[in-house]
C-alpha positions in Angstrom: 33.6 107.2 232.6 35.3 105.1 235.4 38.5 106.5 237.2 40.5 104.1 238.9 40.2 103.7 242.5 43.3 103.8 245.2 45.7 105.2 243.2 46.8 109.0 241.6 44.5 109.8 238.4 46.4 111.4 235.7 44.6 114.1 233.9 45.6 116.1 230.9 45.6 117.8 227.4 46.6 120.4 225.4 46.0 123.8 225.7 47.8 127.3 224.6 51.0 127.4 225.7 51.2 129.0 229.2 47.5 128.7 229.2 46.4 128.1 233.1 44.2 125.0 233.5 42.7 123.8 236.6 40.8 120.4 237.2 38.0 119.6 240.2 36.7 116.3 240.7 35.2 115.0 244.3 36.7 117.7 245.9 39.8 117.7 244.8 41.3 120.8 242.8 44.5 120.7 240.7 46.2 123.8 238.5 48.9 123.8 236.6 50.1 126.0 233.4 50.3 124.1 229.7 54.2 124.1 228.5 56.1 125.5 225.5 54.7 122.9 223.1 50.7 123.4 225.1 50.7 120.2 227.1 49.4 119.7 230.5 49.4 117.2 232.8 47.5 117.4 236.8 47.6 113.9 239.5 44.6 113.6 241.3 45.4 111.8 244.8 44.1 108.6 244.7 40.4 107.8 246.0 38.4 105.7 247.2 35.5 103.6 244.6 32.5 105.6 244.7 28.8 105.0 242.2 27.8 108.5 242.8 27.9 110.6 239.4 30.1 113.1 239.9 31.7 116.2 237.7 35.1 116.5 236.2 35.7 119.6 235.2 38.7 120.8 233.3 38.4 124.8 233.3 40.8 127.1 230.9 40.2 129.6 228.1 37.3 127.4 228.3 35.4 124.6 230.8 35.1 121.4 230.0 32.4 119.4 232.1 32.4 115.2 232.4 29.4 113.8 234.0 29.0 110.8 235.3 32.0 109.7 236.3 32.5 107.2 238.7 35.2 105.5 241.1 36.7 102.1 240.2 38.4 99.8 238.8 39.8 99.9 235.3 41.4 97.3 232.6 42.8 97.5 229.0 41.5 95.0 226.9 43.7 94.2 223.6 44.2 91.5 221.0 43.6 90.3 217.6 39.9 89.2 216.5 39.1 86.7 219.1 39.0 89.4 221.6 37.5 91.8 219.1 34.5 89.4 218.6 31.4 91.3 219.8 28.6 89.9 222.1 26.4 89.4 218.5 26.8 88.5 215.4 30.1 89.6 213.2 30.6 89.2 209.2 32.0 85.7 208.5 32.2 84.3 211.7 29.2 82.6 214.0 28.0 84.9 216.5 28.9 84.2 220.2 26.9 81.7 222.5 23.6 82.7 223.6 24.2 86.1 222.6 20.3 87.5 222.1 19.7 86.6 225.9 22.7 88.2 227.0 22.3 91.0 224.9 18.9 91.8 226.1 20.2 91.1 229.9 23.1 93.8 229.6 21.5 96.6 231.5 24.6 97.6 234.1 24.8 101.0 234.4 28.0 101.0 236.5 29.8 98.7 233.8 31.3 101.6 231.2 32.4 100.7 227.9 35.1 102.8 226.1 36.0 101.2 222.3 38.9 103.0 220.6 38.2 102.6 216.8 40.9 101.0 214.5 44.1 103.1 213.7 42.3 105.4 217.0 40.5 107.1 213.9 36.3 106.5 214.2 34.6 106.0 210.8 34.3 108.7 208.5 30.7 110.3 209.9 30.9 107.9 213.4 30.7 110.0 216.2 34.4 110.2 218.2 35.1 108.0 221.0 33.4 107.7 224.6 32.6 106.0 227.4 29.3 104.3 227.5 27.5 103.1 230.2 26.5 99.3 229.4 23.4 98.3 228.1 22.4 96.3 225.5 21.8 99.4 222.7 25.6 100.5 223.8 27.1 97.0 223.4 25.6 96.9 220.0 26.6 100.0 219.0 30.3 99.8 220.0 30.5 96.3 218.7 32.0 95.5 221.7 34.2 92.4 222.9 32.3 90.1 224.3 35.2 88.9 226.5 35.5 92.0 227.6 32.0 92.2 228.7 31.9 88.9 230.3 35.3 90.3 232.3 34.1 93.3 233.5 30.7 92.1 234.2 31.9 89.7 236.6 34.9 92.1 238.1 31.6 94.5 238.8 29.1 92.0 240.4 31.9 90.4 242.2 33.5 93.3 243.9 30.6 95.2 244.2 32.1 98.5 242.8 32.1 100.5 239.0 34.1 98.7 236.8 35.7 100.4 233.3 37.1 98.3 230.4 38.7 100.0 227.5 38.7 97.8 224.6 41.4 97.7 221.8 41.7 95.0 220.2 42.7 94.4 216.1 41.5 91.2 214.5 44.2 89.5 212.3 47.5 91.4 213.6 50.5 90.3 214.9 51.7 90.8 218.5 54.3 93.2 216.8 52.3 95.6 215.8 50.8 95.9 219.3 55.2 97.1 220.4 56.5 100.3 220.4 59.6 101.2 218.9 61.6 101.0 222.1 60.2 97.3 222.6 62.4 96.2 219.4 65.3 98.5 220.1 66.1 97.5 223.9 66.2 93.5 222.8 68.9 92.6 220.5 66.8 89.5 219.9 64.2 91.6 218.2 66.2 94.6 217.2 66.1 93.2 213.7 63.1 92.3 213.6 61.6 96.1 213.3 61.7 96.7 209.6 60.6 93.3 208.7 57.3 93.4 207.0 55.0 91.4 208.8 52.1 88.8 207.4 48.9 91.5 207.5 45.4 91.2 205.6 45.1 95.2 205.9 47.4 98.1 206.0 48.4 99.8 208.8 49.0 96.9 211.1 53.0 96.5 210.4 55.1 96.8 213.4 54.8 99.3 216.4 51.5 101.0 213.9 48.7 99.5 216.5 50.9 100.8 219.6 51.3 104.1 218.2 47.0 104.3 216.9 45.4 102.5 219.7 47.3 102.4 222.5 49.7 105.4 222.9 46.8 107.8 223.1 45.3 106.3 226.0 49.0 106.5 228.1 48.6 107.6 230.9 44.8 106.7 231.6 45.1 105.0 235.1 44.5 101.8 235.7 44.6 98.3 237.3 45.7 95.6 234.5 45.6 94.2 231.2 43.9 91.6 229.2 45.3 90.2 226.2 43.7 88.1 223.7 46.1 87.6 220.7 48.8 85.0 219.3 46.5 83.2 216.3 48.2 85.6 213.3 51.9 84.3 215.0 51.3 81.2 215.2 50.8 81.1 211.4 53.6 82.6 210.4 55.6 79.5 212.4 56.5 81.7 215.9 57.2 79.3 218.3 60.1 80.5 221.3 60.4 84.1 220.1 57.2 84.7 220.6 57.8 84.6 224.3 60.3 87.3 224.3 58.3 89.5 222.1 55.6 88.7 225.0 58.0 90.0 227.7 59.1 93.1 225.6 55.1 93.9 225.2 54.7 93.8 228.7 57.5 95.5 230.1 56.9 98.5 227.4 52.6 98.5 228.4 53.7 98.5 232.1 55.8 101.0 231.8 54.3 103.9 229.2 51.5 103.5 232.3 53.7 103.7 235.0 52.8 100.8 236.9 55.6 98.0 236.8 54.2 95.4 238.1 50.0 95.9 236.3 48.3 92.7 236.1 49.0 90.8 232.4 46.5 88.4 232.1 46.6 86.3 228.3 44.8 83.5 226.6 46.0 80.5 225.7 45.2 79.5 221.9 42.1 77.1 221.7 42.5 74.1 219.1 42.3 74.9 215.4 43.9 72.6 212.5 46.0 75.0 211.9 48.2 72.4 209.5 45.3 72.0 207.1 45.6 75.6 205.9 47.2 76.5 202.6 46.6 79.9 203.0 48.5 80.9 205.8 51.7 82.3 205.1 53.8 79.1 206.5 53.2 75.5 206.1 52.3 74.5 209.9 52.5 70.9 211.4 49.7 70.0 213.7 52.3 69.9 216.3 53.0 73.9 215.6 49.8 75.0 217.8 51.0 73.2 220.9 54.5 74.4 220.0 53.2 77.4 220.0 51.5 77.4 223.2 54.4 76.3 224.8 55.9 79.8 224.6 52.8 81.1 225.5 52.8 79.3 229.0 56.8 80.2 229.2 55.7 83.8 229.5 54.4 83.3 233.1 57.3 82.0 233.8 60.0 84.6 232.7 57.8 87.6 233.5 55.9 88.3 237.3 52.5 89.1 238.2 51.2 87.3 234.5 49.2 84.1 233.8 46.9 82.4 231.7 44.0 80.8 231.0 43.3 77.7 229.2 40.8 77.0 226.3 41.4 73.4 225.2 37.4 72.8 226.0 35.9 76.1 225.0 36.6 75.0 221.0 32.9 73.8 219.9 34.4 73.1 216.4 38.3 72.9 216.0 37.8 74.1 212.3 36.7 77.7 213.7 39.6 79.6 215.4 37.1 81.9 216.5 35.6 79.8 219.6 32.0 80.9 219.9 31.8 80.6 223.7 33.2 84.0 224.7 31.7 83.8 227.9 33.9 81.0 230.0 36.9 83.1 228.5 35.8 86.0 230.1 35.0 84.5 233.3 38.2 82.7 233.6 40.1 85.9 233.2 37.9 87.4 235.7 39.0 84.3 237.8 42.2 85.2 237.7 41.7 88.9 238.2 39.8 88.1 241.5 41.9 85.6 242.7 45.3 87.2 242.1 45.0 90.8 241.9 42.0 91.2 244.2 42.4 88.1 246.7 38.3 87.8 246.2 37.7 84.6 248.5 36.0 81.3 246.5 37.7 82.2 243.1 39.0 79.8 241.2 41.7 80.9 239.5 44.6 78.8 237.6 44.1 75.7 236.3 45.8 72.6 237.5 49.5 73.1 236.0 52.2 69.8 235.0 54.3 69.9 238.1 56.4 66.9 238.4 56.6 63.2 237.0 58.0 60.0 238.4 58.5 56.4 237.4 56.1 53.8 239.3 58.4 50.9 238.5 55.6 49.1 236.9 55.9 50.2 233.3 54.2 53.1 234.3 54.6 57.2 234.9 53.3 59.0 237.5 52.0 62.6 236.9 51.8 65.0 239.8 50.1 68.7 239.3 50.1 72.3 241.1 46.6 73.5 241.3 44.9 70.5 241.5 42.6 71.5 244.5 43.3 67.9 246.0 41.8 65.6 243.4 41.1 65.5 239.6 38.5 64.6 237.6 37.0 64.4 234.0 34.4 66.4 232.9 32.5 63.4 230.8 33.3 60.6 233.6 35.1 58.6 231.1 38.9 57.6 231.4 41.1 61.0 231.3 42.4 61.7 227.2 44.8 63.5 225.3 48.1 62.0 227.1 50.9 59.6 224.9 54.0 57.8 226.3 57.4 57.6 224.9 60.3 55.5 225.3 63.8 55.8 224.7 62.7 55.5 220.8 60.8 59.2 221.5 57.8 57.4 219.4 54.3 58.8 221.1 51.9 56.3 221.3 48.4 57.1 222.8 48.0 56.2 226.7 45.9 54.9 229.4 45.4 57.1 231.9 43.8 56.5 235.8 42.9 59.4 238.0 44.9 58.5 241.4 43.3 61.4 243.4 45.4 64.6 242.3 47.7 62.5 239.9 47.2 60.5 236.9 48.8 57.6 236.0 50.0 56.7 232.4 51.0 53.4 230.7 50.9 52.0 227.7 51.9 48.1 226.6 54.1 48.7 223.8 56.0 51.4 226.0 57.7 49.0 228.9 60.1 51.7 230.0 58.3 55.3 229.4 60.7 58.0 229.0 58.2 61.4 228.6 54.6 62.2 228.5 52.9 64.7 226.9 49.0 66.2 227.5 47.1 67.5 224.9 49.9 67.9 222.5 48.1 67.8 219.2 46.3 71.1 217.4 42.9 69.5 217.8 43.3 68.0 221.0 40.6 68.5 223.6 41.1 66.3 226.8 38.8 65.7 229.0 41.2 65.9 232.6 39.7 69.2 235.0 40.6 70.1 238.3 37.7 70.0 241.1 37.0 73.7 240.1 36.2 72.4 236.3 39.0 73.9 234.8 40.7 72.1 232.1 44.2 71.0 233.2 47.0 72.6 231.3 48.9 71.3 228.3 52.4 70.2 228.9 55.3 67.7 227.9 57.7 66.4 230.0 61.0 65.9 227.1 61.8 68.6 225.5 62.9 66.6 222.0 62.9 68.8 219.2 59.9 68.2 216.8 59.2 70.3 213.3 56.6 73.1 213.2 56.8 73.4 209.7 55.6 71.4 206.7 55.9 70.9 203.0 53.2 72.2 201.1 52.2 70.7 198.7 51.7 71.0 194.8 48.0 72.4 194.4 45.7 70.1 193.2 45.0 70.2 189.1 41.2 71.0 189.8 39.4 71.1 193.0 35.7 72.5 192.9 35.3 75.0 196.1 32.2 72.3 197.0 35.7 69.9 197.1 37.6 72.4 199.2 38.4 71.2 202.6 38.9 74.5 203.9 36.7 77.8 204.0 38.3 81.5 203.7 39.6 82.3 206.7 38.0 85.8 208.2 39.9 87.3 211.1 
């Protein structure tokens, strides 16, 4: 396993009650005596990140030995199935980029893998949980996130030290199942929300059920930050501004069941998917729910410290597939942010150019300034920059030309003499074309804040359709 460097390791169990238990790692040597109820609990000091296999043992009635552990850095990986897509192929969804090369290049023996099985149970007849060294046998046989991978791989070259990533992730739940009880109860926004039975495919994935399975039995287990990989099930079911506070209630309860509150929250931002031309989702979307949607995503890093995201309006090869097949640029933009942010690694790019102010040009036109622009802006096809409409006092969008005036962009359009707003990539399928001189996309953003519909009609099924007819295929999370 990986321990997490620089900071007290946690360490316990159960054992008989009053039962004396000592742990020894590096050195180190801690004894205390199990409770009433036979639990146990010993701190480590913190230590320093070290590749050299060493013991932990545990020693009681009986002694428990762990080899090859190792000193370093640590992160929780969680989400619904776009983080739990594995570096291969997966059951009704195409398999990730490239993914026979990079399986057969996976050999990094100080990247560990821990995967805690659904509901924390294994299979009936799979062996129980552990951590794995990477390699491309291990990958394979955990199933393991590929964005996860691609993170940790990167944290490990980059840094030059072991790196652990403990993956549990869900595909097709909501972000409340992923809350613990107190979560709902200390909010009176969400209070009511806690009984509510909640949009699922399977069982066992209602409200606070995932917390208490897959991520309650890894408290206290030290370590640096989280990644989280999850918002497509609440976006069908019409979330748009709550789902910022439930955001802000998962992360305050995650940071504090570890004991660390300030950890690292690091998210992704949903890639485009026609999310309106679904009949089988449980509301009737618009394609304006999506960026609607996103818009509470982005709030989050503004209402909560120490969080940020990444964005993914290029990394959707087909924007009828909401599970993006190029896992790889997710992973290394979180790993961006990681080493930029929480590890001050120098050369890292880490946020993408951000909407930071607007001003009118007197010549029909609006000027769009952005944070994180690295000094100029470009597009990644050389063409004119897409994906941004006008508005006038009438608030009717019409599409824009747009000129790249070094780290700005300026907006116009003939039927819009006096521009009021503008909005970027505001669409469910829209995939500009505007980066920052680091290549990553810019963010979406709109400057009014008019209210728009995120739900639809549906309407009457059709008398006969033939599935060869059907514009959509069954959706697999």
């Amino acid at each position: 396993m990986v321990l997490q460097r620089d900071r007290p390791v946690p360490v316990w169990g159960t054992a008989e009650a009053g039962e004396v238990v000592t742990v020894r790692f590096a050195g180190h040597e801690r004894t205390t005596r199990a409770s009433d109820d036979g639990n146990w609990r010993v701190d480590l000091p913190p230590m320093a990140a070290s590749a050299e296999p060493r013991v932990l043992s545990v020693e009681g009635a009986v002694v428990l030995d762990f080899t090859d552990v190792l000193v370093g850095e640590v992160w929780l990986a969680s989400g619904q199935s776009n983080m739990e897509k594995p570096l291969g192929p997966r059951r009704g969804q195409k398999p990730t980029d490239d993914h026979e090369a990079e399986l057969a290049a996976a050999h990094h023996p100080l990247l560990r893998l821990y995967q805690v099985p659904k509901y924390g149970r294994p299979r009936s007849g799979a062996a129980p949980p552990a951590w794995m060294p990477c390699s491309p046998e291990a990958l394979q046989a955990l199933d393991f996130s590929a964005a996860g991978y691609y993170f940790g791989r990167e944290l490990m070259l980059e840094l030059g030290v072991p790196v652990g990533v403990v993956h549990s992730s869900f595909g097709g739940t909501q972000i409340e199942a992923w809350m613990p009880r107190g979560a709902f109860e200390r909010d009176p926004r969400l209070a009511p929300l806690l009984g509510h039975r909640y949009f699922a495919w399977v069982e066992g994935v209602q409200a606070t059920e995932l917390y208490e399975s897959m991520i309650r039995p890894l408290v206290p287990y030290a370590l640096r930050g989280f990644l989280w990989y999850q918002g497509e099930a609440n976006c069908m079911t019409g979330d748009t501004r709550i789902y910022t506070t439930k955001s802000e209630a998962l992360i305050t309860a995650w940071r504090d069941a570890f004991g660390d509150a300030t950890a690292p929250f690091y998210f992704v931002q949903l890639a485009p998917f026609n999310y309106s031309d679904w009949d089988s989702f449980p509301e009737k979307l618009t394609p304006l729910a999506l960026p609607l949607f996103r818009e509470a995503q982005i709030e989050v890093q503004h209402v909560v410290p120490n969080t940020r995201s990444i964005v993914t309006t290029d990394l959707a090869g087909n924007a009828r597939d909401i599970h993006p097949t190029n896992k790889r640029d997710i992973g290394l933009r979180l790993a961006g942010l990681a080493l930029a942010r929480t590890y001050a690694h120098a050369g890292q790019r880490g946020d993408s150019p951000r909407f930071a102010s607007m001003r009118r040009t007197g010549e029909g036109a609006l000027e769009v300034a952005f944070d994180h622009a690295g000094g100029a802006l470009e597009t990644s096809d050389g063409a004119a920059p897409s994906g941004f409409e006008i508005a006038g006092d009438d608030r009717r969008f019409h599409p824009a030309e747009a000129m790249i005036v070094g780290d700005r962009v300026v907006v116009r359009h003939d039927e819009v003499p006096f521009p009021q707003a503008v909005r970027f990539a505001f669409h469910e399928t829209a995939r500009p074309n505007l980066v920052g001189p680091s290549g990553l996309p810019v963010e979406p953003f709109r400057t009014d804040r008019w209210p728009e519909p995120h739900l639809g009609v549906r309407e009457p099924p059709p008398v006969e359709r033939s599935s060869s007819e059907s514009k959509q295929s069954e959706y697999v999370p």
